[in-house]
Rosetta silent file (secondary structure, phi, psi, omega in degrees, C-alpha in Angstrom):
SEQUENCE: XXXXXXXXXXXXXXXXXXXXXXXXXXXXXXXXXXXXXXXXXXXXXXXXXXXXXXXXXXXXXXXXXXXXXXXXXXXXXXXXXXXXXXXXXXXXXXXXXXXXXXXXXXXXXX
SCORE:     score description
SCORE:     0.000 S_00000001
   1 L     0.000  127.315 -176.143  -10.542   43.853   -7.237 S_00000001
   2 L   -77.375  128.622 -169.903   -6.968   44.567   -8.334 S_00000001
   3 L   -71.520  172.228  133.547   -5.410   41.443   -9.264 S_00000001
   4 L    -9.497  139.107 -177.943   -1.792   39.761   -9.331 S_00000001
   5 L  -100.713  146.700 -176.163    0.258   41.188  -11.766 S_00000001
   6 L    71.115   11.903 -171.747    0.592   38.304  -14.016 S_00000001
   7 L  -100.492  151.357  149.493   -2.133   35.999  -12.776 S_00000001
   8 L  -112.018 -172.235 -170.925   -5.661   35.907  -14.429 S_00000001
   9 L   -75.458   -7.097 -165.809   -9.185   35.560  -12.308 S_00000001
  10 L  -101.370   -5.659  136.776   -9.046   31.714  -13.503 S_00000001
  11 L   -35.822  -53.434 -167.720   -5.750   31.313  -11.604 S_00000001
  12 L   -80.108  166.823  179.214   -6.772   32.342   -8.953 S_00000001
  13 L   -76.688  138.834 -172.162   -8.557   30.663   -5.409 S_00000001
  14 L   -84.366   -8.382  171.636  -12.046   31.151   -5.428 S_00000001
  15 L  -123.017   31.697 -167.001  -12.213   31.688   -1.910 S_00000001
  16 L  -137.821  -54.925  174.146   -9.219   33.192   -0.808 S_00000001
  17 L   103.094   35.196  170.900   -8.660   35.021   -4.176 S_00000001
  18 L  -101.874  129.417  172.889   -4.883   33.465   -3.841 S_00000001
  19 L   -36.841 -176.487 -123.498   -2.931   31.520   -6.495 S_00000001
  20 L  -173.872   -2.978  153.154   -3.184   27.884   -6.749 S_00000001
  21 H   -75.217    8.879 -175.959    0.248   27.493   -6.446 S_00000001
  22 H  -104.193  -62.980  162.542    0.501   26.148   -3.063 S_00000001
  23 H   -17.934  -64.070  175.660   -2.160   23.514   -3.789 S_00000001
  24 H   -40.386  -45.388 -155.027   -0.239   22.671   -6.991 S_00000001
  25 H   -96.227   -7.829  163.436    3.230   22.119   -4.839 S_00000001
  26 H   -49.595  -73.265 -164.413    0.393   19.661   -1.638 S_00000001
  27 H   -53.991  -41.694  167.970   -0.514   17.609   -4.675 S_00000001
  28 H   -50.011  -55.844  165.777    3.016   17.037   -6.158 S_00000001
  29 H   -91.287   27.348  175.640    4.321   15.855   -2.634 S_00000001
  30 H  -104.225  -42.604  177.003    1.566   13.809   -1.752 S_00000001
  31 H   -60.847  -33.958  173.538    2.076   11.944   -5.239 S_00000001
  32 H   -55.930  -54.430  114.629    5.522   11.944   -4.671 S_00000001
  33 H    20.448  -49.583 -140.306    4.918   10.509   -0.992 S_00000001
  34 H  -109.935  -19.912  177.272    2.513    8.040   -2.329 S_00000001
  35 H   -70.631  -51.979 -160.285    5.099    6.901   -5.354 S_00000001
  36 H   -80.655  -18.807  153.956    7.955    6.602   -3.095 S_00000001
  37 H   -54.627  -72.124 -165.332    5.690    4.007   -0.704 S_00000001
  38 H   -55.599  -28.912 -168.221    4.212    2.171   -3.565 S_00000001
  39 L  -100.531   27.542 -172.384    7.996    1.393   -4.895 S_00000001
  40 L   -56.658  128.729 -170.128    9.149    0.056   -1.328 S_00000001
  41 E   -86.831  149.650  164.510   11.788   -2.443   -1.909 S_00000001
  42 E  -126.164  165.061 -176.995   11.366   -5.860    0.070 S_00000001
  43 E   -86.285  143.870  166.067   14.095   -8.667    0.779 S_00000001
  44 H   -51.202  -38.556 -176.470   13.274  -12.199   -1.080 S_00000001
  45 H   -78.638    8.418 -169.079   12.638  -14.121    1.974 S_00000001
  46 H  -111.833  -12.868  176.000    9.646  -11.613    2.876 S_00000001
  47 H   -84.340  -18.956 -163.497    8.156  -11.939   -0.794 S_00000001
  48 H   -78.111  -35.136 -163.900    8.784  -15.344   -0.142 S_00000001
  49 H   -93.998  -30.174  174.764    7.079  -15.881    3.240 S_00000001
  50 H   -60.555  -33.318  174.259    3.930  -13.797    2.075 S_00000001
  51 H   -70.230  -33.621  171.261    3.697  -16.408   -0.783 S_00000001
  52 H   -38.298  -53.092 -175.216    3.972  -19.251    2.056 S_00000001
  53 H   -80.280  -29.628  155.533    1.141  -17.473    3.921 S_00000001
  54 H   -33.299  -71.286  153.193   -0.275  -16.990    1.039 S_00000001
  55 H   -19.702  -79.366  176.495   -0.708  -20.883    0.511 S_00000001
  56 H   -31.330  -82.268 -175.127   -1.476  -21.342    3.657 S_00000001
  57 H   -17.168  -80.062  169.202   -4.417  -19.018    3.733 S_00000001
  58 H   -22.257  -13.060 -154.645   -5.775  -20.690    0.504 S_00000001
  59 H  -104.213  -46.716 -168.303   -5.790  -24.066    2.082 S_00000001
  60 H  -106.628  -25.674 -164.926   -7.610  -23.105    5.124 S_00000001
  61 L   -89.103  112.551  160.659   -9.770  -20.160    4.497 S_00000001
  62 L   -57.295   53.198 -171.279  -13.549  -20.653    3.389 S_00000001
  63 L   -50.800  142.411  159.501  -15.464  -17.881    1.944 S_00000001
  64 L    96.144    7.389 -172.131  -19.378  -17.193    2.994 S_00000001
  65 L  -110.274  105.320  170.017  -18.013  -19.589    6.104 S_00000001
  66 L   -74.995   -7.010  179.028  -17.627  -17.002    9.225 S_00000001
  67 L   -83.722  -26.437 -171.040  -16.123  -19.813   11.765 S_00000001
  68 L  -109.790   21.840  169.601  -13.309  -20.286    8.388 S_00000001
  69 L   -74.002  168.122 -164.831  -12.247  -16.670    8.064 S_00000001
  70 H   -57.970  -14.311  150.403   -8.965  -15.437    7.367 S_00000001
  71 H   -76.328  -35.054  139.656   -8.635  -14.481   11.029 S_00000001
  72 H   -25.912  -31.956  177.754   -9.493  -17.853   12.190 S_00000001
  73 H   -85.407  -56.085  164.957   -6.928  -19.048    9.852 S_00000001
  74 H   -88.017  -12.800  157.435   -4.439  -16.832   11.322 S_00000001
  75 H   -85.285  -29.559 -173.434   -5.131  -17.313   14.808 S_00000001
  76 H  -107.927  -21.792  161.004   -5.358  -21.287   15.004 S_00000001
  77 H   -75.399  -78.186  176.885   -2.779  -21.939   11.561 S_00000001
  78 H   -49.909  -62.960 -164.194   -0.511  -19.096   11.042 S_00000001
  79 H   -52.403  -49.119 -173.246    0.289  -17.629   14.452 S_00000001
  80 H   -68.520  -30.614  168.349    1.283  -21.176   15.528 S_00000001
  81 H   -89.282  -23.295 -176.962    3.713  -21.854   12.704 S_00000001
  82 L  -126.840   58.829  172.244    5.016  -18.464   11.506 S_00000001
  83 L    -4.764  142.998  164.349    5.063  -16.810   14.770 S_00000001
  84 L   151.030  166.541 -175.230    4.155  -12.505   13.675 S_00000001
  85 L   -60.166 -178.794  160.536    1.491   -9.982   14.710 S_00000001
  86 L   -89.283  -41.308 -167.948   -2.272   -9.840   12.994 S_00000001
  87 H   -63.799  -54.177  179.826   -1.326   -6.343   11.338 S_00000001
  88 H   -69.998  -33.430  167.340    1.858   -8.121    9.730 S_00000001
  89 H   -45.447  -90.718  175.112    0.066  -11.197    8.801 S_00000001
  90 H   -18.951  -51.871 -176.806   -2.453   -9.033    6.653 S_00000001
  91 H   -58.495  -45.909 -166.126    0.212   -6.670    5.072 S_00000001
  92 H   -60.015  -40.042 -174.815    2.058   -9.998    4.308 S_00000001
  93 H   -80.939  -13.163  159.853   -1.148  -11.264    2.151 S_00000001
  94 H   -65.127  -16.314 -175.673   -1.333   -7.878    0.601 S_00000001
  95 H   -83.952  -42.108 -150.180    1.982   -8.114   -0.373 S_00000001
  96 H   -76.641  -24.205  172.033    1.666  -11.487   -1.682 S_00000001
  97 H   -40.752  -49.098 -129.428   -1.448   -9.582   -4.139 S_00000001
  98 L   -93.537  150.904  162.759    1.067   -7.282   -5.714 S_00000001
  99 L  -112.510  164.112 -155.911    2.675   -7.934   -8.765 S_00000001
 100 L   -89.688  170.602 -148.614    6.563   -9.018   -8.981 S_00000001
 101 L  -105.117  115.485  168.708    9.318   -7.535  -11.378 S_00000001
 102 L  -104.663  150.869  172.804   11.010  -10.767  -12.709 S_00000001
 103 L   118.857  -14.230  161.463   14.824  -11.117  -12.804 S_00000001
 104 L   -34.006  122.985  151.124   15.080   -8.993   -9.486 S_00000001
 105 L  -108.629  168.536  165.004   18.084  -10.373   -7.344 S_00000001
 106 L    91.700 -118.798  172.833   18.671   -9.093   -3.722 S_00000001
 107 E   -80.883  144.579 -143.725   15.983   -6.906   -3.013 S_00000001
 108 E  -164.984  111.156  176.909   12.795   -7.137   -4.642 S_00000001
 109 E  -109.495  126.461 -179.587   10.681   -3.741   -5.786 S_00000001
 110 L   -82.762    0.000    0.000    7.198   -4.553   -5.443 S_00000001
């Protein structure tokens, strides 16, 4: 099979018989993609209120107890004091996981 000029067979796709440069430039902007997510800046009072609910959580939630799980905990605790969805409640205790930068004013990259 005549090749690429300047390619070798180890270059090449094994099922297409096509470079590996198009793969090469998926994988760059999916890290890139996945970089520029992970370094998502948040405001202080939202690192702030995930440590609240954080707290919270701690206080009320029960492991190996299924009546004292963290949705129980956010339907009869949270929801009534910090008013917010189920989907933000979770992201907020993932957020609360992550660790912080210290010395950050303003904005806060998690």
């Amino acid at each position: 099979m005549p090749g690429i000029v300047g390619m070798t067979e180890a270059e090449k796709s094994p099922s297409t018989g096509r470079t590996d440069q198009r793969a090469k430039g998926i994988t760059l902007v999916t890290k890139l993609m996945v970089f520029l997510i992970m370094a998502k800046k948040r405001f202080k009072s939202t690192v702030e209120r995930a440590r609240i609910i954080r707290a919270i959580v701690e206080e009320h939630y029960e492991e190996g107890r299924q009546d004292r799980c963290k949705l129980w905990v956010y339907r009869n605790v949270i929801r009534k004091q910090y008013p917010m969805s189920e989907r933000t409640f979770f992201r907020l205790l993932s957020l609360a996981n992550e660790p912080q930068e210290p010395g950050k004013k303003g904005r806060i990259s998690a």
